[in-house]
PyMOL commands that place a pseudoatom at each C-alpha (Angstrom):
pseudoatom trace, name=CA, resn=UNK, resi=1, chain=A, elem=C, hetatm=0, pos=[113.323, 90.325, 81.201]
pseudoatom trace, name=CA, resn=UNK, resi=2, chain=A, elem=C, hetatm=0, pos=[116.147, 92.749, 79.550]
pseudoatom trace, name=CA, resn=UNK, resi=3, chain=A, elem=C, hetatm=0, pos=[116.710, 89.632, 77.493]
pseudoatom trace, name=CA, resn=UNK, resi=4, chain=A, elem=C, hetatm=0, pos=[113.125, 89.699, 75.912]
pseudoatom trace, name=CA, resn=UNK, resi=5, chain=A, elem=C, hetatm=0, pos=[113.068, 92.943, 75.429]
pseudoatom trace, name=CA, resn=UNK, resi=6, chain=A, elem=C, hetatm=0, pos=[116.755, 93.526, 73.685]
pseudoatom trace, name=CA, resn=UNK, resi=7, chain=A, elem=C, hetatm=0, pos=[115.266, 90.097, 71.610]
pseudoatom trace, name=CA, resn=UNK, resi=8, chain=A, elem=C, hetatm=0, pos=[112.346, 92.393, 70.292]
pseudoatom trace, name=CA, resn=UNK, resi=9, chain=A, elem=C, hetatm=0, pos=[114.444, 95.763, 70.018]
pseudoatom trace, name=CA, resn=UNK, resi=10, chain=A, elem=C, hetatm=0, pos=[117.380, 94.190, 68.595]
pseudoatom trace, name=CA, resn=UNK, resi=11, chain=A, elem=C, hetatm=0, pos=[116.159, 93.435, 64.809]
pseudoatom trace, name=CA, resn=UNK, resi=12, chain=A, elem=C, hetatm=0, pos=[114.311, 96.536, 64.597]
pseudoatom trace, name=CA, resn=UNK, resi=13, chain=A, elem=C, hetatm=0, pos=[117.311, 98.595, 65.693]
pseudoatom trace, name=CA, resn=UNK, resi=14, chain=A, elem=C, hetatm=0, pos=[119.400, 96.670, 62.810]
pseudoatom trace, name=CA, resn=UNK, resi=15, chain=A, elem=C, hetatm=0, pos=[116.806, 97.109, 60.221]
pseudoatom trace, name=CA, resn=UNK, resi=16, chain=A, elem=C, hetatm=0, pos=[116.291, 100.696, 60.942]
pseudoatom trace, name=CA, resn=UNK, resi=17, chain=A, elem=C, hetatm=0, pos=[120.088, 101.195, 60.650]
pseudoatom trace, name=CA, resn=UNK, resi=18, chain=A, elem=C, hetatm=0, pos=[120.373, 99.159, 57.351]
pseudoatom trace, name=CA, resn=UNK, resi=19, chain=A, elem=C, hetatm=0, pos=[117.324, 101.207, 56.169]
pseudoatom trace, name=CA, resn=UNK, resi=20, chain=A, elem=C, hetatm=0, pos=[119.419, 104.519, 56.815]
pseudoatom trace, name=CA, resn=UNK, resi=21, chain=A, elem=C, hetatm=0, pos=[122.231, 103.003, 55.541]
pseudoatom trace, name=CA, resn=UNK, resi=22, chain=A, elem=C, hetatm=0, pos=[121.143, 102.199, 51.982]
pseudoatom trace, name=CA, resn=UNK, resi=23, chain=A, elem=C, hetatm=0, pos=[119.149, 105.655, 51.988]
pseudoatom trace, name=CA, resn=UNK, resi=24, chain=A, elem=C, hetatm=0, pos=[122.420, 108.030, 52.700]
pseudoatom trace, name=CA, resn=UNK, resi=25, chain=A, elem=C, hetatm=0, pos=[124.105, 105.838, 49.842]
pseudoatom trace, name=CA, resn=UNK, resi=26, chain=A, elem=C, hetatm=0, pos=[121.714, 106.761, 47.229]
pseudoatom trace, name=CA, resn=UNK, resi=27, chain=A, elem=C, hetatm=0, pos=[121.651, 110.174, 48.619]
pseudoatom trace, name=CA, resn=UNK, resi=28, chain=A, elem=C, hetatm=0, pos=[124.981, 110.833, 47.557]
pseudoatom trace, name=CA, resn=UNK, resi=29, chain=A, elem=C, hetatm=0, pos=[124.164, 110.492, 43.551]
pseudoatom trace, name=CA, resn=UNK, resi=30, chain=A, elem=C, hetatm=0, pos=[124.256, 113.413, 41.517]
pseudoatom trace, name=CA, resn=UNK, resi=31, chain=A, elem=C, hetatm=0, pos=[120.060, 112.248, 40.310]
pseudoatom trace, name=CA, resn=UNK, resi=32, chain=A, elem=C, hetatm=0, pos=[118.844, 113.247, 43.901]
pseudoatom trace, name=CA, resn=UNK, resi=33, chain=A, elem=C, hetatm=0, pos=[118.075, 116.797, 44.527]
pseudoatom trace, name=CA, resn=UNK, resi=34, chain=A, elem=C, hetatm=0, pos=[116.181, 117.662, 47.670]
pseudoatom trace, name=CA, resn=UNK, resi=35, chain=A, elem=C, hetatm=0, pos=[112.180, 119.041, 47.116]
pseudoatom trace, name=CA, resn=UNK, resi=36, chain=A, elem=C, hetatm=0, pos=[112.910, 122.326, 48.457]
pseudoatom trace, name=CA, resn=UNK, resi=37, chain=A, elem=C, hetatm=0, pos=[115.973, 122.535, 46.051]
pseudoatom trace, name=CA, resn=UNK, resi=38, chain=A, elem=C, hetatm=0, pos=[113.465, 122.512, 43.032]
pseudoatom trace, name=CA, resn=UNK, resi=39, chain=A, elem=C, hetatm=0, pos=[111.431, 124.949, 41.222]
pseudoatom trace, name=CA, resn=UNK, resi=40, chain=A, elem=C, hetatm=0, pos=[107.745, 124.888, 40.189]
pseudoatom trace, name=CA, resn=UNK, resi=41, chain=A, elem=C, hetatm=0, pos=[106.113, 123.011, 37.200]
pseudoatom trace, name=CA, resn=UNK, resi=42, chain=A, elem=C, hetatm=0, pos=[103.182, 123.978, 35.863]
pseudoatom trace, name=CA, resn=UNK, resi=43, chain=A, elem=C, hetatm=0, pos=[101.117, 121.183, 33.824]
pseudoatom trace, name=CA, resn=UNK, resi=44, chain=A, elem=C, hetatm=0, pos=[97.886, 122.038, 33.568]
pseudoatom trace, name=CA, resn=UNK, resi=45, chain=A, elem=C, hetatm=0, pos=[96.035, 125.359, 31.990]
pseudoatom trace, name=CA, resn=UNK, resi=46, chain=A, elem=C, hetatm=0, pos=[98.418, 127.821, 34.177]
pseudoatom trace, name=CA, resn=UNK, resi=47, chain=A, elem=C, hetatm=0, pos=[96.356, 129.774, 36.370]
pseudoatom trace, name=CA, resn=UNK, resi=48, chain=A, elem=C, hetatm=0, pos=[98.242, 132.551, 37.379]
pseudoatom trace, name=CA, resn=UNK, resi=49, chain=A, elem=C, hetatm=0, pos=[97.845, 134.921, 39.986]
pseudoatom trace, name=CA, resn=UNK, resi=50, chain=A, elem=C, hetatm=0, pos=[98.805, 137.872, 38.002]
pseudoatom trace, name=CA, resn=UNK, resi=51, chain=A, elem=C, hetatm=0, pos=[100.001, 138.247, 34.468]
pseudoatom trace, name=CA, resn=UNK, resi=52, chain=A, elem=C, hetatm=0, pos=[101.836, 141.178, 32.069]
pseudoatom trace, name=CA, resn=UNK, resi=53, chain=A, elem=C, hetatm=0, pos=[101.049, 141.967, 29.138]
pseudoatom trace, name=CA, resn=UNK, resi=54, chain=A, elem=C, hetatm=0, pos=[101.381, 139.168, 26.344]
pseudoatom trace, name=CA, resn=UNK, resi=55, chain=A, elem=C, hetatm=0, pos=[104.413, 139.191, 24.384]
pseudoatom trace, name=CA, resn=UNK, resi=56, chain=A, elem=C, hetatm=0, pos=[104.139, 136.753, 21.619]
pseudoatom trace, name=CA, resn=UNK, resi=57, chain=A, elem=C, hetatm=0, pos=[102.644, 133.550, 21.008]
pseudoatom trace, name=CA, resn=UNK, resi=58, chain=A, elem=C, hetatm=0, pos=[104.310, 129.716, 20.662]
pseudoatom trace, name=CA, resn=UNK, resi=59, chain=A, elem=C, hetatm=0, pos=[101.286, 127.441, 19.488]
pseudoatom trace, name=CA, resn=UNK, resi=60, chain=A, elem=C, hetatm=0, pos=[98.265, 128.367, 21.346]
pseudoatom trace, name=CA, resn=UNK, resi=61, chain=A, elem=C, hetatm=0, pos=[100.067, 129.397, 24.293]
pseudoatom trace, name=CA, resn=UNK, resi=62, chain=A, elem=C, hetatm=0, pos=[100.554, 132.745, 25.124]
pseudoatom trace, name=CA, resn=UNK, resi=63, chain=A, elem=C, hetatm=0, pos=[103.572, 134.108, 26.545]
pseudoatom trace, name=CA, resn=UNK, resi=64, chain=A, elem=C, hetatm=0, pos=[103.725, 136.884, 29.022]
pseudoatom trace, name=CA, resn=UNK, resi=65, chain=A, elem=C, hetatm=0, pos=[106.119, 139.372, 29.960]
pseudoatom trace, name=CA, resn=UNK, resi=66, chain=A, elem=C, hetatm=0, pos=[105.864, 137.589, 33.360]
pseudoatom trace, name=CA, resn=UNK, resi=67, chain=A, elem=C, hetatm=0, pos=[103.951, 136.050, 35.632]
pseudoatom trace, name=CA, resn=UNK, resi=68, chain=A, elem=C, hetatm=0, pos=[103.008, 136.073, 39.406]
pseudoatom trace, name=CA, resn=UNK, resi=69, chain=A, elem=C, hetatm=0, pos=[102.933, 132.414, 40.808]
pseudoatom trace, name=CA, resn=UNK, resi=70, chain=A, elem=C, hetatm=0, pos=[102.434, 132.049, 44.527]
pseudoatom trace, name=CA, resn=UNK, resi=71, chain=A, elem=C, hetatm=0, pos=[103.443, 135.560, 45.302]
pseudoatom trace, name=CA, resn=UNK, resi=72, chain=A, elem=C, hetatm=0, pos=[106.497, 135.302, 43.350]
pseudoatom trace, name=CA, resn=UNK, resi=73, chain=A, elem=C, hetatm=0, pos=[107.104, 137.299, 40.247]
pseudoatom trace, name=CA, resn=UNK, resi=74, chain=A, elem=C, hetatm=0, pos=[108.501, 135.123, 37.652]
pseudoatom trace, name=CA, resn=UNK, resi=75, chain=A, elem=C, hetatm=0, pos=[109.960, 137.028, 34.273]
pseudoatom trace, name=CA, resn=UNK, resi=76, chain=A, elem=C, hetatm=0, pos=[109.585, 135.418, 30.623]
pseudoatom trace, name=CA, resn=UNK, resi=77, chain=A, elem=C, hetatm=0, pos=[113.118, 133.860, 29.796]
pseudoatom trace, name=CA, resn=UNK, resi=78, chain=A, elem=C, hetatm=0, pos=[112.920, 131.436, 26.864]
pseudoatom trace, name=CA, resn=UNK, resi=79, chain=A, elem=C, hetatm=0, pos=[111.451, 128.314, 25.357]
pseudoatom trace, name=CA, resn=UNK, resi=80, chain=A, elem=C, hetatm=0, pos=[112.938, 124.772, 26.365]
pseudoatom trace, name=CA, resn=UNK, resi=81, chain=A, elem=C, hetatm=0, pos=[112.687, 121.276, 25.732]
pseudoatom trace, name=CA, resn=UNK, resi=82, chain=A, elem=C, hetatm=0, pos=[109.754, 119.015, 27.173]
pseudoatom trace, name=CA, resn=UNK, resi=83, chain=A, elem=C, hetatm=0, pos=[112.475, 117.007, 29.377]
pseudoatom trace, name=CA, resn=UNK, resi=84, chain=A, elem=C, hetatm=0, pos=[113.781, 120.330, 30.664]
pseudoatom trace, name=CA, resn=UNK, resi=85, chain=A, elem=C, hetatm=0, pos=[110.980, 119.868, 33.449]
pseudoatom trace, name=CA, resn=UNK, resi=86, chain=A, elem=C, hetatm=0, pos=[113.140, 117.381, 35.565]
pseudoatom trace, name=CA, resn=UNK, resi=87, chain=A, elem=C, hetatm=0, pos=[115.772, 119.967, 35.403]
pseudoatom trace, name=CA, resn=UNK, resi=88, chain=A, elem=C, hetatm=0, pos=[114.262, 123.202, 36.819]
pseudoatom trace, name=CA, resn=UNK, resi=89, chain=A, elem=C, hetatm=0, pos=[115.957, 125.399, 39.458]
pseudoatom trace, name=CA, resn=UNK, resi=90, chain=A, elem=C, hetatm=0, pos=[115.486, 126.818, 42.856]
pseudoatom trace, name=CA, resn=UNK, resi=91, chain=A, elem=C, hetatm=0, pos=[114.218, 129.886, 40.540]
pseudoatom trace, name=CA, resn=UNK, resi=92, chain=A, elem=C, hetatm=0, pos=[113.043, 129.295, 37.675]
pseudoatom trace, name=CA, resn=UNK, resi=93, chain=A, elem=C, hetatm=0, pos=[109.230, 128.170, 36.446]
pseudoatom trace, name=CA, resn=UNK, resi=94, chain=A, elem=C, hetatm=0, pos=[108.386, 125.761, 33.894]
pseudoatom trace, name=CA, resn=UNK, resi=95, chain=A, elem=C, hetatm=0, pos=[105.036, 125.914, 31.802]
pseudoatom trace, name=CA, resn=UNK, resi=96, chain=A, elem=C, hetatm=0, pos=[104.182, 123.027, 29.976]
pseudoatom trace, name=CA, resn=UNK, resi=97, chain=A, elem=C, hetatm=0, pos=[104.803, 122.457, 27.209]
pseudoatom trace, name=CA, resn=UNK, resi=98, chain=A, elem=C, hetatm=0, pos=[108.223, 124.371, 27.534]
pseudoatom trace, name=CA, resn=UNK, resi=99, chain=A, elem=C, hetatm=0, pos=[107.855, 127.767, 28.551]
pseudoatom trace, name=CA, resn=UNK, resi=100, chain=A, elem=C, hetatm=0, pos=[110.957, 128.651, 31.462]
pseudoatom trace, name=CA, resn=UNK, resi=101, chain=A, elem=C, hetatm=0, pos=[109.927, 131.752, 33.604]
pseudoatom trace, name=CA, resn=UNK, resi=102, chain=A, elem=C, hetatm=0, pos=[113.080, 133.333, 35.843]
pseudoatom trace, name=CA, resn=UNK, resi=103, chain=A, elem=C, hetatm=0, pos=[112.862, 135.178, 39.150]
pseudoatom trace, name=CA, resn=UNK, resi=104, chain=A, elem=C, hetatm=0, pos=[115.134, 138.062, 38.381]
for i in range(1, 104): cmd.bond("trace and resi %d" % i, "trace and resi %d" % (i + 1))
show_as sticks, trace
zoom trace
């Protein structure tokens, strides 16, 4: 009986630690960042909770003095490339098509 039962176990034990295995490996590149380590992108028409008064204009987007996105004040900082959305930090907010927000 403990024969059957390591005979189903056993493969699913070693697949599970191969699984892990390969995962902490790729972990360790410097491409992986952890969700909680990024900040917020905004694609669509923003809808913002709360905004200051408008600053300026870049194309047809306005720009605000700052914003309020999920209770979290975010102040106007500068504008960045497209590609800078897969490089946002813990703080900072990213409007498309290249606004960057800050908490300060």
């Amino acid at each position: 009986m403990l024969e059957l039962v390591l005979a189903m176990l056993g493969p699913i034990a070693l697949l599970t630690l191969a699984l892990w295995t390969i995962n902490r490996h790729f972990r360790r590149f410097d491409g992986f960042r952890h969700p909680a380590l990024l900040g917020l992108v905004i694609d669509d028409l923003p809808e913002f909770e709360f905004t200051g008064p408008t600053i300026g204009q870049w194309g047809n987007h306005r720009l605000y003095e700052f914003v309020v996105v999920r209770n979290r004040r975010f102040d106007y900082d500068r504008i960045v490339p497209k590609d800078y959305r897969y490089r946002v930090a813990p703080d900072e907010l990213f409007v498309a098509p290249g606004m960057l927000y800050v908490v300060r």
